[in-house]
C-alpha positions as CSV (number, residue, x, y, z in Angstrom):
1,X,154.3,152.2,176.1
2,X,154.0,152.1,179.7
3,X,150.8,150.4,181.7
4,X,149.4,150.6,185.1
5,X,152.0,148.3,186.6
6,X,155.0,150.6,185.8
7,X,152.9,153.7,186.2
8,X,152.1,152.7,189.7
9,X,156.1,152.3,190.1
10,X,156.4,156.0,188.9
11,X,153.5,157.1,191.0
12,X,152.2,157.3,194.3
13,X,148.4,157.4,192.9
14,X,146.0,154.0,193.8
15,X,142.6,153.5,193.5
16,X,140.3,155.5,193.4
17,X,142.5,157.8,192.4
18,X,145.0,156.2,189.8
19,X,143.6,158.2,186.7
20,X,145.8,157.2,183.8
21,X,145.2,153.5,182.4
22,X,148.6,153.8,179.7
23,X,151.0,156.1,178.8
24,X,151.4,155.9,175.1
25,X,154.3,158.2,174.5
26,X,157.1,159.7,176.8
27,X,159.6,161.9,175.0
28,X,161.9,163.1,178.2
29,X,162.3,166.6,178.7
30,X,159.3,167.7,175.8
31,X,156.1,165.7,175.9
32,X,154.7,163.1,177.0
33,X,150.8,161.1,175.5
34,X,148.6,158.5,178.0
35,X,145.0,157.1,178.2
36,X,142.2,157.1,180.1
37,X,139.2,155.2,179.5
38,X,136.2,156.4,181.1
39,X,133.9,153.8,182.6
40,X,130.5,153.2,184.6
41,X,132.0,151.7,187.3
42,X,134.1,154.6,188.5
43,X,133.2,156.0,192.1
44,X,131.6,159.3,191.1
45,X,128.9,157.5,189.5
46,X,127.7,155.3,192.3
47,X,125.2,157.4,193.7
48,X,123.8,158.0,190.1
49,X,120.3,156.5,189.8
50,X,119.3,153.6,186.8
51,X,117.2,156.1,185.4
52,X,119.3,159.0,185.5
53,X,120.0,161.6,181.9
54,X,122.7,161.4,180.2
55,X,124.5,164.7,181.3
56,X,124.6,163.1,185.4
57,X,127.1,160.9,183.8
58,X,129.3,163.3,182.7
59,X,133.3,162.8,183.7
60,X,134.5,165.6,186.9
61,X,136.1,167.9,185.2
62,X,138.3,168.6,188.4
63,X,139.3,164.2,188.2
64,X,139.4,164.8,184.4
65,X,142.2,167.9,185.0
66,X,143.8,165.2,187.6
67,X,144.2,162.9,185.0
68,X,146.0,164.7,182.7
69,X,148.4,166.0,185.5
70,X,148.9,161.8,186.0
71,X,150.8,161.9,182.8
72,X,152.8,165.3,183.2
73,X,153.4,163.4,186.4
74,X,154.7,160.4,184.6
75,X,157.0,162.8,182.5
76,X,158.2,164.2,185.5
77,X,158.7,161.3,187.8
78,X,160.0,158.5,185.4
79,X,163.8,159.4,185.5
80,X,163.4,159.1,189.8
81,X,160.1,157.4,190.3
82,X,158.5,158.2,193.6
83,X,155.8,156.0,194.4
84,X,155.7,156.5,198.4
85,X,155.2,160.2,198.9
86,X,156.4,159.8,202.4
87,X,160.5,159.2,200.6
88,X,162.3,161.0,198.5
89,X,161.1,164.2,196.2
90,X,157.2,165.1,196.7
91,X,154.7,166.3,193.6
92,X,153.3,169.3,194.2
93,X,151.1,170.8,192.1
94,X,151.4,174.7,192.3
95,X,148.4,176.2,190.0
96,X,146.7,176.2,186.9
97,X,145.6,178.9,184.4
98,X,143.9,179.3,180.8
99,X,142.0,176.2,181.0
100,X,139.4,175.1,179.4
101,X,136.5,172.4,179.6
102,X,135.4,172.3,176.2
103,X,133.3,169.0,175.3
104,X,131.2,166.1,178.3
105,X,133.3,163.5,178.4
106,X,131.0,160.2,179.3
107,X,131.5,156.2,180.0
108,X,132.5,154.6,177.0
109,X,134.7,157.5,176.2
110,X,138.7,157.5,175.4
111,X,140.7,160.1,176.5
112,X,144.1,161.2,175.4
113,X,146.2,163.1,176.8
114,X,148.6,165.4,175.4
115,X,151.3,167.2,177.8
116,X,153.8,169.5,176.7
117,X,157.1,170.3,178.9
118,X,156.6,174.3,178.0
119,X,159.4,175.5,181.0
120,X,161.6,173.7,183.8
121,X,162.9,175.8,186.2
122,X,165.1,173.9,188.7
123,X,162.8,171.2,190.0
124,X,159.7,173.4,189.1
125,X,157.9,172.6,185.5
126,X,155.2,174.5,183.4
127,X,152.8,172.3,181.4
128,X,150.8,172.8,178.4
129,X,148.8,170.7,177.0
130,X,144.9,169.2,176.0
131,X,142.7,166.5,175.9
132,X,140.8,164.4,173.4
133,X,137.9,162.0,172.7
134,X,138.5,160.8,169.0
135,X,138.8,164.3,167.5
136,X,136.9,166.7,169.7
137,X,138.6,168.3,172.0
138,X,137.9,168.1,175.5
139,X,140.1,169.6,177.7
140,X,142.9,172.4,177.6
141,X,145.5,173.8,179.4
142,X,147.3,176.6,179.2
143,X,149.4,176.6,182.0
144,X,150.1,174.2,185.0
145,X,153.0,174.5,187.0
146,X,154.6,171.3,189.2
147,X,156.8,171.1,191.6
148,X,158.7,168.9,193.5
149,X,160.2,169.1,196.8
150,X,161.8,166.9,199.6
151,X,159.2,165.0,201.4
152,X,161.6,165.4,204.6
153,X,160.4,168.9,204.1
154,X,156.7,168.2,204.0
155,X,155.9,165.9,207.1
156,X,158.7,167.1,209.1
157,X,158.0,169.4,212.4
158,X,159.2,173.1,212.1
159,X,162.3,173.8,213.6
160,X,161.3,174.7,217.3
161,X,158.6,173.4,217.4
């Protein structure tokens, strides 16, 4: 099991936008499992009145997608942990496809995680994977593809410029 202190050793993510609390599982080079547990207090909700319905306090779905690329991330990044994206190898996320936001997920909720290494290519990886609250199913993914690249090559100036 890994928690938020050796997470934020693997990753260059902080508040707000640190989005996996554990990672329960790491299998290197096929899967990895983490957690995310959803709560009131989390910035999207802070313009949400008292008496506000139930559905205004439903997760993003964009931060919910963000967390599950935390723990592909994790998978990723343990082996050479990067958490100063100014040094050393960059995560780049390149696109997503065949995903789908299947079930609200709300404060008090759970989430877990489930990434699949589906295809490494190099330094490039393809993720597959979903999401769940208890048994329901909240998220999928088909496809995401990572990257990562020299952050030299990111914040450098062009050559003649």
């Amino acid at each position: 099991m890994i928690g938020v202190g050796e997470i934020k050793r693997i990753l260059p993510h902080r508040y707000p936008m640190l989005l996996v609390d554990r990672v329960t599982e790491v299998v290197p080079g096929e899967r990895a499992s983490g957690l995310k547990a959803i709560t009131c207090n989390e910035p999207w909700y802070a313009k949400v009145p008292d008496d506000a319905p139930e559905e205004d306090y439903h997760y993003p779905w964009t931060v919910l997608l963000e967390s599950w690329c935390h723990v592909a991330g994790v998978l990723v990044a343990r082996e050479r942990p990067n958490p100063d994206v100014r040094t050393g190898m960059a995560m780049l996320l390149g696109g997503v496809t065949d995903t789908g936001f299947h079930h609200p997920v709300v404060p008090g909720d759970v989430v877990e995680h489930h990434v699949r290494l589906a295809r490494r290519v190099g330094d490039t990886y393809v993720f597959e994977g979903e999401s769940l609250v208890g048994d329901t199913t909240v998220l999928t993914v088909g496809r995401l593809t990572m990257t990562m690249r020299p952050a030299s090559e990111l914040t450098d100036a062009p050559a003649g410029a």
